[in-house]
C-alpha positions as CSV (number, residue, x, y, z in Angstrom):
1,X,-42.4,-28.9,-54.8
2,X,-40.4,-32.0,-54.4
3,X,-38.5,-31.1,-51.1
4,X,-41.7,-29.7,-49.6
5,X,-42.8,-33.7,-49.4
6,X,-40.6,-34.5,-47.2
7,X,-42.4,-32.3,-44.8
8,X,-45.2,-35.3,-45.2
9,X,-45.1,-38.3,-43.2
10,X,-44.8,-41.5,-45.3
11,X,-48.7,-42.3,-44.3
12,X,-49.4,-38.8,-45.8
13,X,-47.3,-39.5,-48.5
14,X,-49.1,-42.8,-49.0
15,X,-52.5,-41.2,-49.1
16,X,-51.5,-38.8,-51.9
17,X,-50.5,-41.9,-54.1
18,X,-53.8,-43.9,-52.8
19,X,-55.4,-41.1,-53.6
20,X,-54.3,-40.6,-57.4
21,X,-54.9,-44.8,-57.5
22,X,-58.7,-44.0,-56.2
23,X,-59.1,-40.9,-59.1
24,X,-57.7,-43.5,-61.7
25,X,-59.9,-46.1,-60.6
26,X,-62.9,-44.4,-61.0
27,X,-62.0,-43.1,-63.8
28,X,-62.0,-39.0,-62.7
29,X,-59.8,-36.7,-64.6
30,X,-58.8,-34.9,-61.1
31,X,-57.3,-35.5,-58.2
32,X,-59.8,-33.5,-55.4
33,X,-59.4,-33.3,-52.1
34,X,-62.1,-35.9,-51.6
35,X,-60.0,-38.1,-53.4
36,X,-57.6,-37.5,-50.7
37,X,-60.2,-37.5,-47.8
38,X,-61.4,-40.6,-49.0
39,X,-57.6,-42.3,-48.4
40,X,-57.0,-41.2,-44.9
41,X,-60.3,-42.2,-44.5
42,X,-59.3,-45.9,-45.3
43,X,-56.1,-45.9,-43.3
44,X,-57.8,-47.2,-40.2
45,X,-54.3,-46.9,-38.1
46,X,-53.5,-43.3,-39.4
47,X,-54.5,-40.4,-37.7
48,X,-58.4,-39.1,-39.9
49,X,-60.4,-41.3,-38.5
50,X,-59.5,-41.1,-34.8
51,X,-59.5,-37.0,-34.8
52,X,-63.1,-37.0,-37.1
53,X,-64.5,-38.8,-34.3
54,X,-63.2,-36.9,-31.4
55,X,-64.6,-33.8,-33.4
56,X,-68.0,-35.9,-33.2
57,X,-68.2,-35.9,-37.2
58,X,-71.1,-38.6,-38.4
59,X,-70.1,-42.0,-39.0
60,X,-71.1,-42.3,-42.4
61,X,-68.0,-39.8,-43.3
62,X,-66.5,-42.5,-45.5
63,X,-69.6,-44.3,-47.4
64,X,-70.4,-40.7,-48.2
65,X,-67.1,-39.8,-49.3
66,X,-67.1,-43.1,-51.7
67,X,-70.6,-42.2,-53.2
68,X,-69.4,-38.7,-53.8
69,X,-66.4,-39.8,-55.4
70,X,-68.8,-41.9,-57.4
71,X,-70.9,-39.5,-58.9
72,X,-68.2,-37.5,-60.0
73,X,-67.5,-36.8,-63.6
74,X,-65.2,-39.3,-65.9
75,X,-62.1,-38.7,-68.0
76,X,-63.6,-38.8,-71.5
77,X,-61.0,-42.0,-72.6
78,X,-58.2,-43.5,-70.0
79,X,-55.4,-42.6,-72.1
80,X,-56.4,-39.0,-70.7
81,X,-54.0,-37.4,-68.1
82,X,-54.8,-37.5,-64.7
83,X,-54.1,-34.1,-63.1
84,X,-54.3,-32.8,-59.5
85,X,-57.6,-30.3,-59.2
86,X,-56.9,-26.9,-58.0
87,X,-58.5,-27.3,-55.1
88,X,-56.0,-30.1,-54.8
89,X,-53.0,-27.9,-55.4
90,X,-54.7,-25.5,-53.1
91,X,-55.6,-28.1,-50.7
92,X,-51.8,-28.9,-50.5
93,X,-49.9,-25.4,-51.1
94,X,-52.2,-23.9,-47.7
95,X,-50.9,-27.1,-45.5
96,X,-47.4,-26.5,-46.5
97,X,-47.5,-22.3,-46.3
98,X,-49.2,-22.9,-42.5
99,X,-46.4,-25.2,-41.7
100,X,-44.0,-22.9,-39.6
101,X,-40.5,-24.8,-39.1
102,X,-41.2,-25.6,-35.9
103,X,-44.7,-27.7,-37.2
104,X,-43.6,-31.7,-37.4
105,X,-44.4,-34.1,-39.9
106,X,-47.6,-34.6,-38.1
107,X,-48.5,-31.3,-38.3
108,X,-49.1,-31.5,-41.8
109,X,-50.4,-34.4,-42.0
110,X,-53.3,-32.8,-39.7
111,X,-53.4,-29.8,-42.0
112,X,-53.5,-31.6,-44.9
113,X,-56.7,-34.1,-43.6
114,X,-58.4,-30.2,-42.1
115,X,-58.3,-28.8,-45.8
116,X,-59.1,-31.7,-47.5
117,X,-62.1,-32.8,-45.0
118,X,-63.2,-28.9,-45.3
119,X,-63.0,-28.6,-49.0
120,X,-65.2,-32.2,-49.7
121,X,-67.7,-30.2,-48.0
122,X,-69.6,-29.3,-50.7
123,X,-69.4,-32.8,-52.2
124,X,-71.2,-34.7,-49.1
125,X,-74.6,-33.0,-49.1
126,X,-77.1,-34.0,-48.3
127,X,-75.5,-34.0,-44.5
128,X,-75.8,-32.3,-40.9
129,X,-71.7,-32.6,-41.7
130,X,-71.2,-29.8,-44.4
131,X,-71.6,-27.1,-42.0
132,X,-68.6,-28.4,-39.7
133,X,-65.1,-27.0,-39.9
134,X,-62.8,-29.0,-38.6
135,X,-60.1,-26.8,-38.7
């Protein structure tokens, strides 16, 4: 898996690691992709929050993503392991297989901010949003 990073640009890259800071801080035993939603979400220069809002997606997209990640269940002591989910693995094995060779960085960047928007679906209700796709 380690050579398939460097398919990532180092602002994807970056919300990976923000994203295992974000499970650790709250305490989750799993990195999910709305752990990783939640990073590009903060990155107000990257590319999430300008494509959401061209695709018209609510404003609220990140408070939402923050309570969600709030209500989600805790590691049991913080000596426990903190793993990526498999909707994390998931998440980032379908960005990398869609990547043809001819795909930039960028690419899958975007692929990886589709599946991981898509997949956090479930955790954002109650919202007009879970029924979009955004890829």
């Amino acid at each position: 898996m380690a050579t398939r990073w460097i398919k990532l640009t180092a602002k994807a890259r970056e919300a990976i690691q923000r994203a295992n800071v974000l499970a650790a801080e709250y305490g989750n035993p799993e990195i999910l992709p709305l752990h990783v939603l939640a990073a590009l979400l903060e990155d107000r220069g990257g590319i999430a929050v300008p494509l959401l809002d061209g695709m018209k997606v609510e404003a609220q997209t990140r408070q939402r993503t923050m309570g969600a990640i709030e209500q989600l269940p805790r590691r049991a002591s913080a000596s426990q392991d903190l793993r990526m989910s498999k909707s994390g693995g998931e998440m980032l094995d379908i960005a990398f297989r869609q990547a043809p060779a001819t795909w930039t960085r960028l690419h899958v960047c975007r692929r990886i901010l589709c599946h991981s928007f898509n997949a956090s679906c479930s955790y954002l209700r109650p919202s007009p949003m879970v029924n979009i796709r955004v890829c």
